[in-house]
C-alpha positions as CSV (number, residue, x, y, z in Angstrom):
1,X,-38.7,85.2,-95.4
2,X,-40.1,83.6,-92.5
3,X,-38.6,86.0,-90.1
4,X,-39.7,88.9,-91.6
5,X,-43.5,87.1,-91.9
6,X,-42.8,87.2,-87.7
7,X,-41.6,90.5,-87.4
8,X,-44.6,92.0,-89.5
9,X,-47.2,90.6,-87.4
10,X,-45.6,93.0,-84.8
11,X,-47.3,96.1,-84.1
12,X,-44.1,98.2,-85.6
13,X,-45.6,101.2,-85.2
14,X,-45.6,100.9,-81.6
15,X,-42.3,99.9,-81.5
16,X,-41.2,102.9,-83.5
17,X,-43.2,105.3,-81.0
18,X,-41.7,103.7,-77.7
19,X,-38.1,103.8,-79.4
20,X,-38.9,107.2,-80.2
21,X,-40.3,108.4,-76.6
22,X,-37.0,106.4,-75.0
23,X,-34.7,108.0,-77.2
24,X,-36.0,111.6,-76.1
25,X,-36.0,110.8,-72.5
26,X,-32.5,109.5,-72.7
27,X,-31.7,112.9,-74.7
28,X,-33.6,114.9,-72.1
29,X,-31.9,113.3,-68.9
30,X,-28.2,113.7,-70.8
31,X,-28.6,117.7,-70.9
32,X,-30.0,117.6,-66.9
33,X,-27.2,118.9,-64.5
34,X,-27.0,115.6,-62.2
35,X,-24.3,112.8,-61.6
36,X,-22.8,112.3,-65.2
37,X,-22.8,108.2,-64.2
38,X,-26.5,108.2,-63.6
39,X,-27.6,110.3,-66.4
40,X,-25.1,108.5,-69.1
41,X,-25.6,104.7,-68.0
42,X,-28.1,104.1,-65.2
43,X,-31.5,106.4,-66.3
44,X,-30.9,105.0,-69.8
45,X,-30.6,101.5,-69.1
46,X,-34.0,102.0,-66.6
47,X,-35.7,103.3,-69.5
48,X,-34.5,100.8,-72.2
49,X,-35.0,98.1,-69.9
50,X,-38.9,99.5,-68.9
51,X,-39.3,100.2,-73.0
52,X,-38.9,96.3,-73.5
53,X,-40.5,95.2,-70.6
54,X,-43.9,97.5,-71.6
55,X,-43.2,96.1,-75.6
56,X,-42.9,92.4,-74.7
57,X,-46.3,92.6,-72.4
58,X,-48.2,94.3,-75.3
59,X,-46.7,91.9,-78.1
60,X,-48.5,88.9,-78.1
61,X,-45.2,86.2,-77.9
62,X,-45.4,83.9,-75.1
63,X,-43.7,84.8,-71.7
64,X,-41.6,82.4,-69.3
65,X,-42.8,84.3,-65.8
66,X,-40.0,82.5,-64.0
67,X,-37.4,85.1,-65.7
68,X,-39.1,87.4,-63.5
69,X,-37.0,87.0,-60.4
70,X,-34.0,88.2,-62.0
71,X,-35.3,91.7,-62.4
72,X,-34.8,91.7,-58.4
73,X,-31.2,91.9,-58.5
74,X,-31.4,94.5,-62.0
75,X,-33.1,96.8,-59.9
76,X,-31.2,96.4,-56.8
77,X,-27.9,96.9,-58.8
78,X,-29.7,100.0,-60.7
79,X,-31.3,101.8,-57.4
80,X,-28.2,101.4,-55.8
81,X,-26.8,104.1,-57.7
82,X,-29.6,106.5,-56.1
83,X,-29.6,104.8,-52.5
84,X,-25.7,105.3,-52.1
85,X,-22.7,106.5,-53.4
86,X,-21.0,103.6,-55.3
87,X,-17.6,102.5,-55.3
88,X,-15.3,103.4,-58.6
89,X,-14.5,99.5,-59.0
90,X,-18.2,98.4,-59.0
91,X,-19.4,101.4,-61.1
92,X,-16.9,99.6,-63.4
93,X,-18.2,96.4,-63.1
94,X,-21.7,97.6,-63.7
95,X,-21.1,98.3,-66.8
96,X,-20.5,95.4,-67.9
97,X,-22.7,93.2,-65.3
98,X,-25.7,95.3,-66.0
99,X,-26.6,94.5,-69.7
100,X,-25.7,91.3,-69.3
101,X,-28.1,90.3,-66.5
102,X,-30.7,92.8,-68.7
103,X,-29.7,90.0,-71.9
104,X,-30.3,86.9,-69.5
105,X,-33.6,88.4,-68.1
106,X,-34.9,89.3,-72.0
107,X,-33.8,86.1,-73.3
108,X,-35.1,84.0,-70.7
109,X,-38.9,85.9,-70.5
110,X,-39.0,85.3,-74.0
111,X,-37.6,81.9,-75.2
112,X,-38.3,78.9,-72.6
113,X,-35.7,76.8,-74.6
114,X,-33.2,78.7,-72.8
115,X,-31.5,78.1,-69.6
116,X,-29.0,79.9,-67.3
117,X,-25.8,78.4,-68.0
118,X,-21.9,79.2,-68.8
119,X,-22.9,80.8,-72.1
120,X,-25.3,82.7,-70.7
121,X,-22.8,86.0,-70.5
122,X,-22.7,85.7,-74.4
123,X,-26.5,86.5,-74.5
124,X,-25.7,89.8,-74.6
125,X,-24.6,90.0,-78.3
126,X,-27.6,88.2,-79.3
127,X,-29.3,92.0,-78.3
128,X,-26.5,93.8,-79.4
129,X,-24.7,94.9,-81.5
130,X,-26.3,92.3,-83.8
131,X,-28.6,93.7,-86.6
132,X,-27.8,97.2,-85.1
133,X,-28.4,99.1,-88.7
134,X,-30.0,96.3,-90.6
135,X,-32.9,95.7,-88.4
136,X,-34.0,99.2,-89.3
137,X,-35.3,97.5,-92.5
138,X,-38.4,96.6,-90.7
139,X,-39.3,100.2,-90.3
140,X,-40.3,99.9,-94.0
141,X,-43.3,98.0,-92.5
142,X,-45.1,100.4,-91.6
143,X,-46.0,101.5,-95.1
144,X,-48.4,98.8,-97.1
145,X,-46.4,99.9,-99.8
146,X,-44.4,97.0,-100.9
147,X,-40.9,98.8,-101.2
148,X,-42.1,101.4,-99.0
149,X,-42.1,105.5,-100.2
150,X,-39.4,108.0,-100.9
151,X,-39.7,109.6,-97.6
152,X,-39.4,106.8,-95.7
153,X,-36.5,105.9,-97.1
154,X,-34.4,108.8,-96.5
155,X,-35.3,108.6,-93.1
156,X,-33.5,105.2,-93.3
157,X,-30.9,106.5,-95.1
158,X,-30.5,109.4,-92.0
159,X,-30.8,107.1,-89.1
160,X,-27.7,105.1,-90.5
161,X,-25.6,108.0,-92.4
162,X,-25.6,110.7,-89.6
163,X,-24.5,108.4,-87.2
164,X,-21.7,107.3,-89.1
165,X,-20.9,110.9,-91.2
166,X,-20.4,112.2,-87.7
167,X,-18.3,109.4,-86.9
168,X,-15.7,109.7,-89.9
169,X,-16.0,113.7,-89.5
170,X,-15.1,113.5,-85.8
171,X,-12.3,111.4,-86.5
172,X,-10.9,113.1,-90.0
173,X,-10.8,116.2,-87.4
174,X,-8.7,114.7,-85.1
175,X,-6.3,113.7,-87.6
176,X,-5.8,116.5,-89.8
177,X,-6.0,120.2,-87.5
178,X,-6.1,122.2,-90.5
179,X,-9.5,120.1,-91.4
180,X,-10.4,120.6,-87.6
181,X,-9.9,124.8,-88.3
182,X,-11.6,124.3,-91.5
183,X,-15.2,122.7,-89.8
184,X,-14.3,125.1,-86.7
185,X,-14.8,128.0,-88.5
186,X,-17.8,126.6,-90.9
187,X,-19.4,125.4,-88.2
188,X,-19.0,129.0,-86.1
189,X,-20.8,130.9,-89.1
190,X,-23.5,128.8,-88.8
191,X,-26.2,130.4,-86.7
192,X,-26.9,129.1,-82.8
193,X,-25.6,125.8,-83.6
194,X,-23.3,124.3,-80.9
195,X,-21.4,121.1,-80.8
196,X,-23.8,120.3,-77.8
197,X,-27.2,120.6,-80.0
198,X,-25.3,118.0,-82.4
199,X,-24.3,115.5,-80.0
200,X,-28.0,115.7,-78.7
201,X,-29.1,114.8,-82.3
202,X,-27.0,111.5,-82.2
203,X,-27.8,110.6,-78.6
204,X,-31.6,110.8,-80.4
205,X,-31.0,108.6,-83.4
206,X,-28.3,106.1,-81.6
207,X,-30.3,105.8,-78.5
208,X,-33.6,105.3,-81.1
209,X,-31.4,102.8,-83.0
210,X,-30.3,100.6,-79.9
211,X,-33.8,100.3,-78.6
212,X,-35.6,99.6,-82.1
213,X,-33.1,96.9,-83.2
214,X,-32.7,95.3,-80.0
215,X,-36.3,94.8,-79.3
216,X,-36.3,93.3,-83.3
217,X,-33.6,91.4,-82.1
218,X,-35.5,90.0,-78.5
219,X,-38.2,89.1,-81.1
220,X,-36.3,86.9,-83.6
221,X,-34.6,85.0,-80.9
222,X,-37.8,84.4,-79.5
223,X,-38.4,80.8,-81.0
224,X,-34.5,79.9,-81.6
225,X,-33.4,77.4,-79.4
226,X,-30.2,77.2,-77.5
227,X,-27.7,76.3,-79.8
228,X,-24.8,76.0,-77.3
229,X,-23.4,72.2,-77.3
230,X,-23.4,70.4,-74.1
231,X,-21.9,67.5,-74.5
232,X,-19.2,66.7,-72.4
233,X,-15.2,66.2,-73.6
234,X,-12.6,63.8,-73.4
235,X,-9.9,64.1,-71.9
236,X,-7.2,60.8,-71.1
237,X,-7.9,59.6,-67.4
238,X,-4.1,59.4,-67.2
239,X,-3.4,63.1,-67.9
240,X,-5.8,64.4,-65.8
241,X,-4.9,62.2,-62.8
242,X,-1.0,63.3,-63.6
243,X,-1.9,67.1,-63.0
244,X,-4.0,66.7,-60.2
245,X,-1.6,64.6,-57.8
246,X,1.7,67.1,-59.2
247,X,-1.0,70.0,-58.1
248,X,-1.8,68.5,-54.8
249,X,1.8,67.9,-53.5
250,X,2.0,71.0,-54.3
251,X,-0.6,72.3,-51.8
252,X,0.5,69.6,-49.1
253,X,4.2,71.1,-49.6
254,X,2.5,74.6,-48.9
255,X,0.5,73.4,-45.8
256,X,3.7,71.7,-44.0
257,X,5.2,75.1,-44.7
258,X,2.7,77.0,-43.3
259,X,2.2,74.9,-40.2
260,X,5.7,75.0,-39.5
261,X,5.5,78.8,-40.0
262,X,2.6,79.5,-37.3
263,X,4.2,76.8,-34.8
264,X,7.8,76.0,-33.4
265,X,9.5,76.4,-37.2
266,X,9.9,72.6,-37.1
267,X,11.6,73.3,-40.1
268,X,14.4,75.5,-38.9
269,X,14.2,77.9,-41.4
270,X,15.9,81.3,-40.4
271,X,13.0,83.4,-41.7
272,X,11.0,85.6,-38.9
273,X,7.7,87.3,-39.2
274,X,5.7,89.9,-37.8
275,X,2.1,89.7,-38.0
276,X,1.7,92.7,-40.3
277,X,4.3,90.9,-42.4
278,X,2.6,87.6,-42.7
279,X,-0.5,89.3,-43.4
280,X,0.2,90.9,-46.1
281,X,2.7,89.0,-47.9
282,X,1.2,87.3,-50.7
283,X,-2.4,87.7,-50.1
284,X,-3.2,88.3,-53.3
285,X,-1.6,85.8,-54.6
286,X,-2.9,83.2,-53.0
287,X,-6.6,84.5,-54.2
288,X,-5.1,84.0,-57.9
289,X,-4.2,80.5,-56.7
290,X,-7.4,79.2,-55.1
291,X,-9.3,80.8,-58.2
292,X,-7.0,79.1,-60.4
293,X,-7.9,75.3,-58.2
294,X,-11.9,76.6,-58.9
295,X,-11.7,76.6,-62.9
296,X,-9.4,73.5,-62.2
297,X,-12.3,71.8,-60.3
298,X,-15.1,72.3,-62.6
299,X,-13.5,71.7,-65.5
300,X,-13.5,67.8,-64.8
301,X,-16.7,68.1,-62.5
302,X,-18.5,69.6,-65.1
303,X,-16.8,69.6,-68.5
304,X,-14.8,65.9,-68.4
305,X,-17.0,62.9,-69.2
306,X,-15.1,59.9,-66.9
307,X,-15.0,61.9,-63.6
308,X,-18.6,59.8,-62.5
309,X,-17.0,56.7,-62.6
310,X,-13.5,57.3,-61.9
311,X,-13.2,56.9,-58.0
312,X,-9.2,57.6,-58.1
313,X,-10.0,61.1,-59.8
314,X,-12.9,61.9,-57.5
315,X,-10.6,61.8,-54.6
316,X,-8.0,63.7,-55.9
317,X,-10.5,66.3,-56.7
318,X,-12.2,66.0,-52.9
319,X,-8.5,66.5,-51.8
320,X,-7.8,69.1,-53.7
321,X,-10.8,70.8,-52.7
322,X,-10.3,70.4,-49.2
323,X,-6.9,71.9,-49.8
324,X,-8.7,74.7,-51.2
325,X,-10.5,75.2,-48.6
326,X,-7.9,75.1,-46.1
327,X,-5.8,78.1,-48.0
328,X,-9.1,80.3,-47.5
329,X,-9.2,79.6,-44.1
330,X,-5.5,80.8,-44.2
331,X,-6.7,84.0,-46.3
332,X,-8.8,84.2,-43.8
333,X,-6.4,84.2,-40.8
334,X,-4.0,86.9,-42.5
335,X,-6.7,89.2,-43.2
336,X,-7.8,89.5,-40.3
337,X,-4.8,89.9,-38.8
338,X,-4.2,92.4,-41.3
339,X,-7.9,94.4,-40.5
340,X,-7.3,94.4,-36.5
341,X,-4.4,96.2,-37.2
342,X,-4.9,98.8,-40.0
343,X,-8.8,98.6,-39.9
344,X,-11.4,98.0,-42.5
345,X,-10.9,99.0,-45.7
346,X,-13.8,98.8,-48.7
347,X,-11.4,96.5,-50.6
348,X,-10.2,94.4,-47.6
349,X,-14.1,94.1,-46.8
350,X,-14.7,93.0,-50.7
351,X,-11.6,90.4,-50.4
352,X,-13.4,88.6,-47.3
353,X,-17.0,88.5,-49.3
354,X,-15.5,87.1,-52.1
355,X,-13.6,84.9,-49.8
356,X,-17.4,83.6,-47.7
357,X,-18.4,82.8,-51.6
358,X,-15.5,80.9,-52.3
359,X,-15.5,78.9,-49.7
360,X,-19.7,78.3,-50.0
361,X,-18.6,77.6,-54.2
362,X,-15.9,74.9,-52.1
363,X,-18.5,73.3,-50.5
364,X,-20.9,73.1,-52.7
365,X,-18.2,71.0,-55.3
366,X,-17.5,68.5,-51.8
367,X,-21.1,67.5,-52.4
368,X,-21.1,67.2,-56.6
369,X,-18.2,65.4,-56.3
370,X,-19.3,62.8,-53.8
371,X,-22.7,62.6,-56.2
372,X,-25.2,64.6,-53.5
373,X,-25.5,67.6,-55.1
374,X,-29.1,67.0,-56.1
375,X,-29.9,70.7,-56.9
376,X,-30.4,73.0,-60.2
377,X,-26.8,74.2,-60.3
378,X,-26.7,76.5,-62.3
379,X,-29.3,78.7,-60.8
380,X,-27.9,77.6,-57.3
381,X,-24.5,79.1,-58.6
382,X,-25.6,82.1,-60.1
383,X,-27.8,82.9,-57.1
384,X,-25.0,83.1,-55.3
385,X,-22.8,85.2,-57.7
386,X,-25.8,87.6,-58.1
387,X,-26.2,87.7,-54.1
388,X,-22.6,88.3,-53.0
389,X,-22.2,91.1,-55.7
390,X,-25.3,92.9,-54.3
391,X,-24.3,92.4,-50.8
392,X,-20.9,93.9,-52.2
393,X,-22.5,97.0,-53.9
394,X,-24.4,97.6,-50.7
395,X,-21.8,96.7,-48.0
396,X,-18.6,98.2,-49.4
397,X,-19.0,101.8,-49.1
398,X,-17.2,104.4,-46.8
399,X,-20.3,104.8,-44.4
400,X,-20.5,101.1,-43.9
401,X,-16.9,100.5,-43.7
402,X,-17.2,103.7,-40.9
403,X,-20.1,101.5,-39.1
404,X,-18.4,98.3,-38.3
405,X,-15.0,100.2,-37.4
406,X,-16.3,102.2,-34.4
């Protein structure tokens, strides 16, 4: 009851008319002859995100200004798309990086218990697709009519049954071709109507449902508070100190190796190289592996509650980052190597950006572990992850790539 108190105070009315003007725009853009990527994802999620942002300035809840900066990198990520021509991979990635930084920044303007963190990424289905149909109910609003007129409830009823008649009629035609003929042919008698004209109806409702019950949705969260649990585990000093000395004898095997390898082969092994060779033989690989020492490190930086007081595991950790660091130096080596001989490449210039944020992530764990990290973390770390994927999008395209070759 108290929530729906909230959401009447609302001005619903606008809500409904901004959902409605969004949803036609989205419809409009769909049908103009342009890049099917920017008219499908991008222009929609510029005018959803500048539907909430005009909705959350008019609605009276209070605002955390801070959250602010993060619309930089949203809008850096979504011009990009009209500046240059964007890889495949990161078109990709934007799919799913986009509405989740859009989640952070609508969670954070709106809710000052909140705070950029490891769950932050599950924001996301706090918007969506929570309440998708049943936020609707708040439509009834509206009307001071306690269980609202006939009217509007068959609109209700539309704005959820069309959406999910076509649905079951789309698939029930795909499974059976006779039904498929059968709706074919009714559908062919019926006058000027195309299978285009009803896909625009559903982009209308769904893109009308999306924005109404995700801006219901920004509201209610507006005054939760973060639920996520952030107290530390346990985990037996004994254990932990066991992996971490079998994993770094591991890596001091490996560096032996490898300085035998690029020296006098101190260890006679009858194994030759060419510099292509060493280059490219397990590159890969060896990003898996110091990705694999990163989750290792902050688990018990982060996560484990003894690692503070525990000066045996704190050096076994500095070690193991300093090991670390040395195989991204190595990663380093070999892809150069690998670039002065074959040239630049957008993913070999990718590999040595996510390489330079590795190996800033590296340092960064030296100083928590040694207790002089004496920064906001989890801002710090995100800033960097928000950077370096920018600087990808922006960097790693053909006439870049074409730049630094000459």
């Amino acid at each position: 009851m108290e929530e729906e108190i909230k959401i009447k105070k609302d001005n619903i009315k606008i809500i409904v008319l901004v959902s409605i003007i969004t949803a036609i725009l989205i419809d409009v853009f769909h049908n103009i002859k342009i890049d099917s990527y920017l008219k499908d994802f991008i222009i929609p999620l510029i005018l959803i995100l500048t539907s909430y942002i005009l909705l959350i300035l008019k609605n009276k809840m209070e605002k955390n200004k801070k959250s602010y900066i993060l619309l930089i990198p949203i809008f850096l990520i979504l011009l990009s798309n009209f500046i240059l021509k964007v890889d495949d991979v990161n078109k990709f990635l934007n799919v799913f990086i986009l509405p989740t930084l859009m989640s952070i920044f609508l969670i954070l303007l709106t809710n000052k218990n909140y705070e950029i963190g490891l769950q932050s990424p599950r924001w996301i289905f706090k918007l969506f697709p929570k309440g998708l149909f049943s936020n609707l109910k708040f439509i009834k609003t509206i009307n001071n009519k306690p269980n609202g007129n006939k009217t509007l409830n068959i609109v209700f009823g539309l704005l959820i049954g069309i959406p999910i008649g076509l649905l079951i009629l789309s698939l029930l035609m795909s499974a059976d071709r006779y039904f498929g003929a059968f709706m074919n042919n009714l559908i062919s008698v019926l006058p000027n109507i195309k299978f285009s004209q009803i896909f625009n109806v559903f982009i209308l409702i769904f893109g009308f449902i999306i924005t109404f019950t995700c801006f219901v949705n920004i509201i209610k969260n507006s005054t939760k508070k973060d639920d996520i649990k952030k107290d530390k585990k346990e985990i037996n000093p004994t254990i932990s100190s066991t992996i971490l000395i079998i994993v770094n004898s591991v890596f001091a095997i490996f560096i032996i190796s490898e300085i035998s390898k690029l020296t006098n082969n101190f260890l006679q092994l009858p194994i030759k190289y060419t510099y292509a060779e060493y280059a490219r033989e397990g590159f890969f690989q060896l990003l898996i592996v110091t990705s694999i020492n990163f989750l290792l490190i902050i688990y018990h930086l982060y996560i484990v509650k003894f690692i503070k007081n525990n000066i045996f595991i704190k050096n076994l950790l500095i070690l193991l980052i300093s090991f670390s660091i040395i195989l991204i130096f190595n990663s380093y080596y070999r892809m150069f190597l690998y670039v002065n001989a074959y040239s630049f490449t957008i993913l070999r210039l990718q590999v040595l950006l996510f390489l330079t944020m590795e190996l800033i992530f590296f340092v960064l764990l030296i100083f928590k572990s040694i207790n002089k990290l004496k920064i906001k973390e989890n801002i710090v770390y995100t800033t960097i992850l928000i950077t370096f994927y920018i600087l990808n999008i922006y960097l790693c395209t053909n006439n870049f790539i074409k730049l630094i070759s000459k």
